[in-house]
N, C-alpha and C positions, 0 to 999 in steps of 0.2 A: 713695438711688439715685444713679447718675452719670451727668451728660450731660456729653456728648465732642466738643464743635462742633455742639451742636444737637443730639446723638444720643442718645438713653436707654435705660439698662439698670438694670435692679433688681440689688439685691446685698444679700445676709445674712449680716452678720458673725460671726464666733467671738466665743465666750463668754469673752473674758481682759483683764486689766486695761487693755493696750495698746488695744486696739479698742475701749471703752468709754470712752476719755479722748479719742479722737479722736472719738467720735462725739458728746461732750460740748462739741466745739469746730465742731460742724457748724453754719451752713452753709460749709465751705469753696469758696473760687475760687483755681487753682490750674494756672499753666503748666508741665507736666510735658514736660521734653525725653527724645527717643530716647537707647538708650543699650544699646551690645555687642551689637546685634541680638535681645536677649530680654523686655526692657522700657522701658518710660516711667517717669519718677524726678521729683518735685520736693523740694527743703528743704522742709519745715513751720515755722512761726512759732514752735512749742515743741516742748518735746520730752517726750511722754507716757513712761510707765512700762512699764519692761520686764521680767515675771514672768514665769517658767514655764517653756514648751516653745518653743525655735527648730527652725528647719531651715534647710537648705544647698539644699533641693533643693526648686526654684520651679514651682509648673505654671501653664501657661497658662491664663488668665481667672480669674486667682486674685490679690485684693490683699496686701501684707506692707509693715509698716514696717522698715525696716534703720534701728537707731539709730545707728551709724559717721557714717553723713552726715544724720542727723536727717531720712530720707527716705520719702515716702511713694510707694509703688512698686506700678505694676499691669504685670503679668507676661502675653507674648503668645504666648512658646515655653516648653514646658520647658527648665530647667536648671540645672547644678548652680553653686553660689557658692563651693563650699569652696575655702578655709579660713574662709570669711564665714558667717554666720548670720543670719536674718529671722525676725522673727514673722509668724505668719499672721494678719491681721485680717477675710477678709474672703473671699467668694466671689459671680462676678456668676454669677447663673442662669444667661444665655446667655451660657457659655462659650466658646466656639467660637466663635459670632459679632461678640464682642466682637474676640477676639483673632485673627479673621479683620478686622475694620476696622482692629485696630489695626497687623497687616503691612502695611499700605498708606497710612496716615496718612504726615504732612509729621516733621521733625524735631522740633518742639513744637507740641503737641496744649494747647487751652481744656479745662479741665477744672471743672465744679461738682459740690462731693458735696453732698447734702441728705439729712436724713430722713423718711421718711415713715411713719407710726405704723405700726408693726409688722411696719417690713420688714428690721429688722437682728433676726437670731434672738438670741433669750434662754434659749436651752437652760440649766439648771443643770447644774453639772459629774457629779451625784450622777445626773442621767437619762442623761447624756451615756456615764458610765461604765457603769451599768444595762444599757445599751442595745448599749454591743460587748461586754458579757459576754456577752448572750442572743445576738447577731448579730454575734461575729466578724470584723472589716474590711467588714464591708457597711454602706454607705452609703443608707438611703433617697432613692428619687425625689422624696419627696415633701416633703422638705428642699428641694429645689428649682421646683414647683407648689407645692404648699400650705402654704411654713412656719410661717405665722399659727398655723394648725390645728395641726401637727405642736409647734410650742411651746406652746400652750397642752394639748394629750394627753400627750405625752414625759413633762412637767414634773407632771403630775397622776397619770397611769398608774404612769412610773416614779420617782417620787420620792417626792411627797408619800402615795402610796395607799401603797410600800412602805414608809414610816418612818412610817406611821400603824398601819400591822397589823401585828402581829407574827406570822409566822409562821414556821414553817422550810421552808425553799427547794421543797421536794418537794411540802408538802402545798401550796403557794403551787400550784404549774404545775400538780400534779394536778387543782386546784381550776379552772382556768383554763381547761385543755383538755374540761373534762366541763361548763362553764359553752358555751365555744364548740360542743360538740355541740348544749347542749341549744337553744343559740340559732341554729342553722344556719348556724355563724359559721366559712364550709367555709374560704375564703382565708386569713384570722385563723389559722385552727388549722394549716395549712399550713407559717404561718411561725412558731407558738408550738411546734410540735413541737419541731424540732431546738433551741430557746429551751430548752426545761424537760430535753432529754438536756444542757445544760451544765450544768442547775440539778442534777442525779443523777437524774433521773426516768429510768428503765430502759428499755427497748424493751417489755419482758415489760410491764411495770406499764403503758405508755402502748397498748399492745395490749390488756389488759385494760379500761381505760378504755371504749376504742371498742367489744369484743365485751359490754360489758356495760351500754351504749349502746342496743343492739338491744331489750333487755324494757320499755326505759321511752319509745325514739323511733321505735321501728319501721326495718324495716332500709329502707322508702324514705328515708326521711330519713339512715340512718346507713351507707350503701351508698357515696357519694361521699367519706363520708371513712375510710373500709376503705381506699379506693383511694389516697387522697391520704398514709394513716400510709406504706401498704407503696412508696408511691413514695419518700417521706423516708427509710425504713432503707435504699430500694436506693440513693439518692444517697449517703447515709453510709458503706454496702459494709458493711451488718448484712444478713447470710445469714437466707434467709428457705427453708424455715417459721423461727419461734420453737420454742422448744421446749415440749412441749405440757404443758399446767396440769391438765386436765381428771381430777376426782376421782369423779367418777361413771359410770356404765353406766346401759344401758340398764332396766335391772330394778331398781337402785334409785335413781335420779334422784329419785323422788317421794318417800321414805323418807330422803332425806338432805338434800331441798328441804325436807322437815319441820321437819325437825332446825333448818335454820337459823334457818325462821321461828320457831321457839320461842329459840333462842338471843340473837336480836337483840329480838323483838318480845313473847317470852314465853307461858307455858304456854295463852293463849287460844286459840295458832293450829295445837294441835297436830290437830284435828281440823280444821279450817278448810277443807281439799282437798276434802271431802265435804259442805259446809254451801250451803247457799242454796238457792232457786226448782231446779227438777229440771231445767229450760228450761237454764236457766243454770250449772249447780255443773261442767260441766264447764271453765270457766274461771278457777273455785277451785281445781280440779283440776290446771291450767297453769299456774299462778301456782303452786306449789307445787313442780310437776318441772319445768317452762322454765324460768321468772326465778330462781327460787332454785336449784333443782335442776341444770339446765345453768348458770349462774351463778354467783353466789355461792358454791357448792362450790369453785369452781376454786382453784387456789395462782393466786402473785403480788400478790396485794393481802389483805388481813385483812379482818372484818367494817365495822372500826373505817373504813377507808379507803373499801369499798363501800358503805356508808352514806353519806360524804361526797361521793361521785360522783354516788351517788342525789341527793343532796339536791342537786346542782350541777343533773343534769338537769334537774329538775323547777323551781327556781327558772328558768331560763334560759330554758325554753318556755313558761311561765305557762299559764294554765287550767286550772291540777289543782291550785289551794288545798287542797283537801283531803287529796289525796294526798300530798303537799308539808309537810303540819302533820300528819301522820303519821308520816310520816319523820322531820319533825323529832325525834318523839319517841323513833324506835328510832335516832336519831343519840345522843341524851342516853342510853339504856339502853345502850348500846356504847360510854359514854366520849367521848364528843363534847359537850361541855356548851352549854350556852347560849351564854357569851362563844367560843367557838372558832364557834360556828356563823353567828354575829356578825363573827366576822372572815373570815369565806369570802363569806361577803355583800358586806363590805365590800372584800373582794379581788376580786370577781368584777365589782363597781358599773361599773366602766368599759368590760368586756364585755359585757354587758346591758342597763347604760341603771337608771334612774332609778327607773320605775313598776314592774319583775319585783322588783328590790332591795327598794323600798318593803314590793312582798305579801309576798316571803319572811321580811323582820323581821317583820311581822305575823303570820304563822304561824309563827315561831320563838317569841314573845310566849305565843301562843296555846297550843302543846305544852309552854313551858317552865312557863306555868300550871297543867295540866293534870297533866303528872310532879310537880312541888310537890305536888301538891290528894294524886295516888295513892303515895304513898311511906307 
């Protein structure tokens, strides 16, 4: 933090070797005079290390060392330095109101920097970059409220989780966005859409996602984010409708809902539409020409893919273990093995939390037992 005459403002550094060597020499005390009407300036006692990226161009409430004059510089207007260059070390939360005191300060300003445990960010460079892949020059708020948080999730979310799983990019956001359905995770998917169309994930394929959302979350639950996909392609200027997938009619939806159910799950289910309590079998019946039938029939995604969506729902809303460790298993019959389902699990951990991750390895364990025992 920096106090300014008695005055305090928080501030979270950049992640670069300059800012790190200074903050290695904190606590400093430091009379910084006015200087060209845009900032405050003092010499440093040494002179840290200067790697990477400068700029010319200063914004207000933003700290930069200039290594020319071995100086440590906080910035009250924009502007531009060229032909000079600065590192950025440093950014105070209240922006504005720093650099609204600092227009009105004497010609040198008391200044103390200190640190306070975790409040200069530690972003790694690998989440940093992660992060305007999926979000293109946007800046999170919450860099500024909550960086504690935001550096310990960034750095776990995007770093550590992506270079622990291996996946490829598509099935990664596929996985993501059908974890966020199944967890009611309407905000999250909002800003993970337009994320996973940088990753290749298609409009068609992220539309399928969501209409195929409805057979396992019910369209209460899966109604707000109907709304929230087609708000994102209109912000993007993707023409809506999509163009339509749909491979069935009305006469045989439940004759090609069959078919599926034998194709992923096997020759048990070809009668299945008609089996159970007489009370009940019409719901065999629906499961057969709805979920599968209106469904699963459709083009834009394969079996292989609809499988892993399922299995995202269902891990993500918990209470249908069973359901869940069935799937698992028409995931392994379709080419999704154990270790890939393992890593949707593990890709999906930081959007579900802990205890859903938990039961779905357990019912992965438990299908992947079972496919072993019947081969």
């Amino acid at each position: 933090m920096i106090a300014i005459d008695g005055k305090i403002f928080s501030v979270h550094a950049e992640d670069n070797i300059t800012a790190r060597e200074i903050m290695k020499a904190l606590p400093l005390e430091l009379t910084l005079q006015r200087y060209a009407g845009h900032e405050y300036f003092s010499e440093l006692s040494f002179r840290p290390t200067v790697s990477g990226e400068q700029t010319s161009r200063l914004k207000s409430g933003h700290l930069y060392y200039w290594d020319g004059g071995k100086s440590f510089v906080i910035n009250y207007e924009d502007y531009d330095i060229a032909p000079y260059h600065s590192v950025h070390i440093g950014t105070v939360d209240d922006a504005e109101g720093i650099s609204e005191y600092l227009r009105s300060a004497g010609e040198n300003i008391s200044v103390t920097i200190t640190r306070r445990e975790n409040n200069f960010m530690a972003l790694s460079e690998f989440a940093k970059n992660y992060h305007e892949k999926m979000f293109p020059g946007y800046k999170s708020k919450f860099l500024e409220t909550d960086p504690e948080f935001i550096e310990r999730f960034d750095n776990f979310a995007f770093d550590e989780v992506i270079n622990t799983v291996e996946l490829d990019d598509k099935t990664r956001f596929m996985a993501i966005l059908a974890a966020l359905l199944g967890c009611q995770g309407i905000d999250e998917f909002r800003a993970m859409a337009p994320a996973a169309m940088e990753f290749g994930v298609s409009p068609v394929e992220i539309r399928e996602i969501v209409y195929q959302s409805v057979a396992y979350l019910g369209i209460g639950r899966v109604f707000p984010f109907l709304k929230a996909m087609n708000e994102v392609f209109t912000a993007r200027g993707i023409s809506l409708p999509l163009p339509p997938q749909a491979t069935t009619t009305t006469e045989n939806r439940r004759e090609e809902g069959t078919r599926a159910q034998v194709e992923i799950f096997g020759e048990a289910m070809q009668d299945f539409w008609r089996s159970g309590p007489e009370e009940s079998r019409h719901i065999n019946l629906w499961l057969a020409a709805n979920c599968f039938g209106d469904y699963y029939t459709r083009t834009g995604l394969d079996y292989a893919q609809r499988e892993m969506i399922t299995f995202c729902f269902l891990a993500a809303q918990g209470g249908c273990e069973p359901q869940l460790t069935s799937h698992a298993a028409a995931n392994m019959k379709v080419g999704n093995d154990k270790s890939l389902l393992i890593k949707i699990i593990s890709q999906c951990l930081p959007f579900i939390g802990y205890p859903r991750s938990l039961n779905a390895l357990r019912c992965v364990n438990e299908a992947a037992k079972s496919f072993e025992e019947g081969k």
